[in-house]
C-alpha positions, 0 to 999 in steps of 0.5 A: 073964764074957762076951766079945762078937763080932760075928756077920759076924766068926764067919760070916767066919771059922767057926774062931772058934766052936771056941775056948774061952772059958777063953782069957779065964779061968775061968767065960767065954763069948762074946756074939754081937752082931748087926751092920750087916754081917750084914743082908740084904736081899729084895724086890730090896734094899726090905727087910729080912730078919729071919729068923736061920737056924742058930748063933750065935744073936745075944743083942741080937736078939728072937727067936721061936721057931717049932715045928709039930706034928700034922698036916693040921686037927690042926696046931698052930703055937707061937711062943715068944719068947726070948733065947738065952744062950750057957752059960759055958766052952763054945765057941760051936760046942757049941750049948749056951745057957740059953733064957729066955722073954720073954713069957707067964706063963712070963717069965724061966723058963729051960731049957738046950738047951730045945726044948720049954716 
C-alpha cells in the first residue's frame, strides 16, 4: 500500500524522508505528488522550470533521464524516459526506486536502482 505526500511538504520538512513507511503497516511506502507549491518559474517569472533536480522523485510527473558519456566527437548523449517507483518498506531518504521505461522497445521493463539500460 502506498501513502502520497506532496513534494513542497517533504522539501519543507526533510525530516519526513526519514520515516519509515511500515508506520502505515506492512509491505508500505510513499508517493511523492508533484504539486502547485513546488513550481518554479525562469525567464523573470514567463516560464516554467521543468527540470526536477535531486530526491524524491515526483511519481505523477514524466521524466527524462539524461546521461553523457565519451568524450569530444566520441560523445554520446542517452535520454531515457521513466517513472520513478519508490520500493515498499523503505524511506524515502534511502533513494531505492523501481525504474520502468516508458518509451521504445524496452517499455515496462523495470530495474531497481537502475543507472544504465
Amino acid at each position: 500500500m502506498y501513502v502520497t505526500r506532496p513534494l513542497s511538504l517533504l522539501r519543507r520538512t526533510p525530516e519526513l524522508l526519514t520515516l519509515q513507511p511500515q508506520d502505515h503497516g506492512p509491505n508500505s511506502g510513499y508517493l511523492v505528488l508533484f504539486d502547485e507549491e513546488c513550481e518554479t518559474t525562469t525567464c523573470f517569472a514567463l516560464c516554467k522550470d521543468r527540470s526536477i533536480r535531486g530526491l524524491p522523485f515526483p511519481q505523477n510527473k514524466d521524466l527524462t533521464v539524461c546521461y553523457t558519456r565519451g568524450v569530444g566527437e566520441h560523445r554520446k548523449t542517452d535520454n531515457d524516459e521513466v517513472v520513478f517507483i519508490p520500493l515498499l518498506d523503505q524511506p524515502l531518504s534511502s533513494g531505492l526506486y523501481y525504474v520502468i521505461r516508458r518509451q521504445g522497445k524496452d517499455m515496462g521493463y523495470v530495474k531497481i536502482n537502475a543507472y544504465m539500460f
